[in-house]
Structures are given as C-alpha cells and as structure tokens.
C-alpha positions in Angstrom: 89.6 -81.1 -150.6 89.2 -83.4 -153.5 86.1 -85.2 -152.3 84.4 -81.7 -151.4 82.3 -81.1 -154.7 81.3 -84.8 -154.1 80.3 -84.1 -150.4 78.7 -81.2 -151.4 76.8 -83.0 -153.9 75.9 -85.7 -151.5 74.4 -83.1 -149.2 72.1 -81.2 -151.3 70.7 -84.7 -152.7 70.0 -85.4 -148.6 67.9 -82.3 -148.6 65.9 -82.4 -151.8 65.3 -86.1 -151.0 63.9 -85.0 -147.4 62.5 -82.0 -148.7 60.4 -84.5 -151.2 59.1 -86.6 -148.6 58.2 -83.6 -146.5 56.3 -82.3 -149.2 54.7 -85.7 -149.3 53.7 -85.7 -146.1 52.2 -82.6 -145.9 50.3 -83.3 -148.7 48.9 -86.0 -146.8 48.0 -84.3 -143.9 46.2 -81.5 -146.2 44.0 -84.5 -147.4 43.3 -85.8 -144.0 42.5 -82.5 -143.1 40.2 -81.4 -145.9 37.8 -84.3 -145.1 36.8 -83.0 -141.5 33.4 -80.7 -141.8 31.4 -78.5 -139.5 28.3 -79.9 -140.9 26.6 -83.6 -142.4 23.6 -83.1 -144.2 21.3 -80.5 -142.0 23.3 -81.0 -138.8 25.7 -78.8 -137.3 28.8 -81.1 -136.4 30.7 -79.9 -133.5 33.4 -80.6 -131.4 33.4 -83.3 -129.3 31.5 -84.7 -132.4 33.5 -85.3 -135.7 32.7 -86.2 -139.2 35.5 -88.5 -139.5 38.9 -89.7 -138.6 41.2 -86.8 -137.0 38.2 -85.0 -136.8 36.0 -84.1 -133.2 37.6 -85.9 -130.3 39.2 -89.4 -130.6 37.1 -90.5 -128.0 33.8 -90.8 -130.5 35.8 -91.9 -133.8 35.2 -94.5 -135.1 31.4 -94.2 -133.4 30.4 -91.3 -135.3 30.8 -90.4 -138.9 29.5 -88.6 -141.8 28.6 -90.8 -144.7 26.2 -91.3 -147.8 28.1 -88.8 -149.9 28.5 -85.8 -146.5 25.1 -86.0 -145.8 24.1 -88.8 -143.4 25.8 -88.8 -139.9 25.0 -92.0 -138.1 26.3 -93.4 -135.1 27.8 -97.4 -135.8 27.8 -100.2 -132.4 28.2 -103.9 -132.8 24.7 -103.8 -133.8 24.5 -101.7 -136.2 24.7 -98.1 -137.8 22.5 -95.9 -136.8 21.2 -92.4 -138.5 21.6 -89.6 -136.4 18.4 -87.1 -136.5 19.2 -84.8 -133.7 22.3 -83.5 -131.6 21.9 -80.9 -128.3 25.0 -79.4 -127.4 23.6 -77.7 -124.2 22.4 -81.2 -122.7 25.3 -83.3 -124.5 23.2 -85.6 -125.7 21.7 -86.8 -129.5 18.7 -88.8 -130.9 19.2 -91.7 -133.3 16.5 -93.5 -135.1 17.0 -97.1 -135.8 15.8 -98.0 -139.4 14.7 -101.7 -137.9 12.6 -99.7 -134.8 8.9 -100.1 -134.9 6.6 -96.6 -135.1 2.6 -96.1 -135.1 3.2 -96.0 -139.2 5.8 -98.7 -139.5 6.0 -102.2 -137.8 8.4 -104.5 -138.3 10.6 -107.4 -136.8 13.9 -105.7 -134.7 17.4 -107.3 -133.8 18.7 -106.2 -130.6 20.1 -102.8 -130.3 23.2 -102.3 -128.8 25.8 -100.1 -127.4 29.6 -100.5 -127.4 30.6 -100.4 -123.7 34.2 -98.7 -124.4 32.1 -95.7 -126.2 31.5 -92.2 -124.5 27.9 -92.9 -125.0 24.9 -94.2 -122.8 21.0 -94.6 -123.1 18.9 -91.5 -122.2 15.2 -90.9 -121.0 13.9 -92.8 -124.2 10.8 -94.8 -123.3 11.0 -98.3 -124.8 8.2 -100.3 -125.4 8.4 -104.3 -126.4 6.3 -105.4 -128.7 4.8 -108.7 -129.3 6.1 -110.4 -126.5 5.2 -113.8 -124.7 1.7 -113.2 -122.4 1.5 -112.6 -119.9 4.3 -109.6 -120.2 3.9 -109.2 -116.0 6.1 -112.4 -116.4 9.0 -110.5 -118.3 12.3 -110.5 -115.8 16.0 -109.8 -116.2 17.7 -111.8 -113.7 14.7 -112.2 -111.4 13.7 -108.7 -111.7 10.4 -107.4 -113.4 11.0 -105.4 -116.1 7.8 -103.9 -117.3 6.2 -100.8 -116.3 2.5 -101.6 -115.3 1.7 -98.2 -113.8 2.5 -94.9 -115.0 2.9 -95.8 -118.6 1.1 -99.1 -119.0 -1.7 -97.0 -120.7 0.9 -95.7 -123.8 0.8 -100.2 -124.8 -3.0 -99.6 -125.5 -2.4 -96.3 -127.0 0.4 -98.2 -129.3 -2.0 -100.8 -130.2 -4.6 -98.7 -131.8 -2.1 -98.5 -134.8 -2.7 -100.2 -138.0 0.8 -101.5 -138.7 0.5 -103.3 -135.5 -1.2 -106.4 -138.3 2.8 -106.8 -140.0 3.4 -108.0 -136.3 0.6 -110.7 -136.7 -1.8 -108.9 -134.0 -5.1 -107.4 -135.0 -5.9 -103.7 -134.3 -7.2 -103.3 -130.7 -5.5 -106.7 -129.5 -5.3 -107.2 -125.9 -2.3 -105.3 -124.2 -1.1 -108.8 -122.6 1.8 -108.9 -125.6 3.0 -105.3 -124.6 5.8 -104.2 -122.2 6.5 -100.4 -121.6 10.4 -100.6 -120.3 11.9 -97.8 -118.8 13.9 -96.9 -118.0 15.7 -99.6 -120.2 18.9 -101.1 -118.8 21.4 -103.1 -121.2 22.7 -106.4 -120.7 26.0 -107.6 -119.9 27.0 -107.2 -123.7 25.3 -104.0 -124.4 22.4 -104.8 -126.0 18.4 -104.9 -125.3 17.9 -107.9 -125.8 14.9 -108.5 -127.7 15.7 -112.6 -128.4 16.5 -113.5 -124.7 13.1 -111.7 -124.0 11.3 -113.4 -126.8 9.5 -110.3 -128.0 9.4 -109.5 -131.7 9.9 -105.9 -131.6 10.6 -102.5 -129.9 9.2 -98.8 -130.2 11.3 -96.4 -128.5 9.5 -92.6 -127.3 11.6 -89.6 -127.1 8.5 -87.6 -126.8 4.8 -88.0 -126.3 4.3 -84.7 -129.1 1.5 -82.4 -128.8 -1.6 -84.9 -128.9 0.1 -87.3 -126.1 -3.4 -89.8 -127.0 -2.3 -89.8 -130.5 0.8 -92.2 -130.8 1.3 -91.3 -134.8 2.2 -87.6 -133.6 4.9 -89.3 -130.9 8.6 -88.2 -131.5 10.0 -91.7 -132.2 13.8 -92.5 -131.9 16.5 -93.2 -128.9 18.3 -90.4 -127.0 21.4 -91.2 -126.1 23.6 -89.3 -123.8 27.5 -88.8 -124.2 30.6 -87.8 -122.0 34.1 -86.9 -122.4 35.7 -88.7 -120.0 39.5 -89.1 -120.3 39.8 -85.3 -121.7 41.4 -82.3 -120.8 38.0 -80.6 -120.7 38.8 -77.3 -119.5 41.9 -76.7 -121.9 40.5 -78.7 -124.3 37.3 -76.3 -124.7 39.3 -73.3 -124.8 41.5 -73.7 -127.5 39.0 -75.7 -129.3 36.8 -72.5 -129.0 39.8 -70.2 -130.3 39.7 -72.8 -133.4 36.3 -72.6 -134.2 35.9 -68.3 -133.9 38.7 -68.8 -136.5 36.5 -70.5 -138.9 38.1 -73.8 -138.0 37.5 -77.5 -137.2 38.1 -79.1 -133.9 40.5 -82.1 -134.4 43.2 -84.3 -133.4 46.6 -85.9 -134.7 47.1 -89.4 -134.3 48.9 -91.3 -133.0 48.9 -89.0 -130.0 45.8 -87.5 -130.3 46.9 -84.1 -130.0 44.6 -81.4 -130.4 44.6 -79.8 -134.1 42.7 -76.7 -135.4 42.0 -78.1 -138.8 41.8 -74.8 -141.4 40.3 -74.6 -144.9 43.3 -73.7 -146.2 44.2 -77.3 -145.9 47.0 -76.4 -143.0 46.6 -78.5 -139.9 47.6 -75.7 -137.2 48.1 -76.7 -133.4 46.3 -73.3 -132.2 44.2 -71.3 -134.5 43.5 -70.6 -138.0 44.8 -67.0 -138.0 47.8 -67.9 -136.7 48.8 -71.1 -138.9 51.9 -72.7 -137.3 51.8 -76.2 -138.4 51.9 -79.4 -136.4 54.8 -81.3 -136.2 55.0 -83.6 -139.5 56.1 -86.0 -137.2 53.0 -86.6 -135.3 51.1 -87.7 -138.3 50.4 -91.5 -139.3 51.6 -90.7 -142.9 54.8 -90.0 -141.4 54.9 -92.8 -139.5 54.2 -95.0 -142.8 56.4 -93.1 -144.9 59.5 -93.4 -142.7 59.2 -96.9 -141.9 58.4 -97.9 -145.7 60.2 -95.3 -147.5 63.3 -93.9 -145.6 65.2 -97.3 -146.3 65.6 -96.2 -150.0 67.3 -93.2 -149.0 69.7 -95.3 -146.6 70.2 -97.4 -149.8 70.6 -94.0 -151.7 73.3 -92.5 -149.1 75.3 -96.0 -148.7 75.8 -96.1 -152.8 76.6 -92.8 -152.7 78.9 -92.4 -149.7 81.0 -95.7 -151.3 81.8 -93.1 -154.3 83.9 -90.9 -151.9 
C-alpha cells in the first residue's frame, strides 16, 4: 500500500501525457480540415472534386487542387498544371485551358500535353488542330495510321489561318492549309501525351466549341474537355452519405491512410457522417497520428520506464 500514492501518481501522468497528444492531434486534423473548400475562385468545387489533400475523393488528389492564394483550381499531369475554366457535374466532365495552347488571338510554340494514365481522367470531344506541321499534313501517321481529318473539318484549318497571330508561328495570314492537321478525335500515345515533337508540328489549337459565328474562329470556345470517372468507389454509398454531408453545410472528404469517407465541418470537426450530428473520426485514422506515435510515443515509454524504476 506504500507504493499506491506513487502508482496513483504514475497513472494520472499516463493520462495527461495521452490526453496532450490527443489534443495534438486533433488539432491537426482541425487544420487539415479547415483547408478543404466548396469553392476556388468562381468555381463551385464538389465532391468527387477537392481543393486539396483529404478533400473530394482520393482518386483525383494530387490531380486537382486549389492554388494561387484559393482562387485558381488547375489540374497538374507530367506535363504540366493546367487552369481549370469549367466543371459539369451532370456530364462529369471539366474544361482546362493550357496557358502554352494556341488561339485565333494568341499563337505560340506548345510542348506536348499530357495525361497521367493512373488518373480518373480522359480526353473528351475537344477538337484539336496541329499547327505548323511538315507539308504535306496528308502524310501525318501514328503507327501507319492517318491522323488528320480531311473531310468534315478540314475547312476549320483555313478558317484558323485567317488569324493574325498565325505570323508568331512564322506563316503569313492566308498561307496554304498544307501545314494544318484537324485531329479528332485525338488519341494519346503510349506515355499519355499528344505528341507534338514526334509529329514535328509546332503547335496545337484545341475547340471545345465552334460559338455562335462558327466562320468566325476568334468567337470559338477554346480549351480541352476532359472527362472523369470514379472507378474503384463505392459510388452508390459513397453519393449518399456524401449528399447527407453536403445538406449539412459540409465538405466531402476522406481520412488517410484508409481513405475513409469524412464530412469535413466548419467547425473544424472532421465527422464520419454529417455535420449536425458531429461524431468524430477515429484519431487513429489520421497521418498525424501515425507521425506522432511513431516519433513521439517513445518519449512517453522513456517517461513510464524512469518512472516505474521509482516504485
């Protein structure tokens, strides 16, 4: 009965020393969680889509993010980062427009755009067109196969050369259409790129839409539609508690290292339904835990083994 104060002492040093790192960890996860938003810049961010890290579905982090300060989301591959103009829900797809992509008002040498094959994502009915390619463009093959379109759309490469910025490509105004390949739809290579250097052409304009004056090509909706899935997910559960989340004012999310779905709150709470009924995840299922109790836990073995040797 001697040793008991000492026990006793031990024991309530073993809580406040848990309770500390606890309170540390939550912390954390109340940082992690306060960086997921619903919007970036004009654009309504929504689940499968996240701003960031933990936020959206784990299947398009790290593709997509918010950046420049919250108000640029863009959409990075091995080729690049990519601004993000325009998202459909209802069709799951988005448009991106490639700051190195040609229009009627800008021309300009482009490196190969590409898409990371693991990535939910995939090339929709954009309508590329090569520019400044070797002549004849009829010549133009990937793996033996004619790529160019010289039919339904051949007439959008003389519509394209009527633009004045087609000089910064070194051809005059009006040029012959030889240099011109309309491709679509485009395929990607082997590594997931269009590429523009095996093909020897010096740039590409990619189409979403022809716009109102379809003979006009500087009223064209330029940019790239791409087209995502969710393979991989729970869709149907997924989508229903994901909906629960949001008519509680909250953000889709996830926990790593699992992935497990989270209902991230502006209170800060990370809940694992809803935010109107805040039960928080499992401290355990966060990273920071995971650091914390392989970095940290070994000074409260230290701690307990000094301690215990007192008894």
């Amino acid at each position: 009965m001697e040793h008991f104060p000492l026990f006793f002492t031990l024991q309530l040093m073993i809580l406040l020393l848990l309770s500390h790192y606890r309170i540390i960890v939550i912390a954390a996860i109340i940082e992690e969680a306060a960086s997921c938003q619903n919007k970036c810049g004009s654009l309504q961010v929504n689940y499968p889509l996240g701003t960031g890290s933990g936020c959206g579905s784990p299947l398009f982090n790290p593709y997509v993010s918010c950046a420049g300060g919250g108000d640029k989301l863009l959409l990075t591959t091995h080729t690049g980062s990519y601004p993000i103009t325009s998202i459909s829900y209802s069709t799951s797809s988005l448009t991106i427009t490639p700051p190195s992509m040609s229009t009627c008002n800008s021309m300009q040498s482009s490196p190969n755009f590409g898409l990371d094959w693991p990535s939910p994502f995939q090339l929709g009915p954009s309508t590329f067109i090569l520019l400044s390619c070797p002549p004849p463009t009829s010549s133009l093959t990937i793996k033996g196969t004619p790529i160019c379109d010289d039919t339904v759309n051949s007439h959008l490469c003389g519509l394209i050369h009527t633009c004045p910025a087609m000089v910064s490509l070194g051809l005059s105004i009006f040029a012959p259409t030889n240099t011109c390949c309309v491709y679509s739809p485009a395929n990607l290579n082997s590594m997931g790129d269009l590429d523009l250097k095996s093909l020897k052409c010096a740039s590409y304009v990619s189409v979403v839409s022809l716009g109102d004056v379809p003979t006009d090509p500087s009223s064209w909706v330029y940019g790239i539609t791409l087209k995502y899935n969710q393979v991989g997910v729970d869709n149907s559960n997924i989508a229903t508690r994901c909906e629960a989340c949001r008519k509680s004012d909250g953000i889709c999310g996830y926990a790593p290292p699992r992935n497990n779905f989270l209902c991230v709150c502006k209170s800060g709470v990370n809940s694992s339904t809803d935010c109107y009924n805040q039960l928080p995840a499992p401290f355990w299922s966060s990273n920071s835990f995971r650091l914390i109790r392989s970095s940290d836990y070994h000074y409260v073995y230290v701690l307990l083994v000094v301690l215990i040797s007192f008894v």
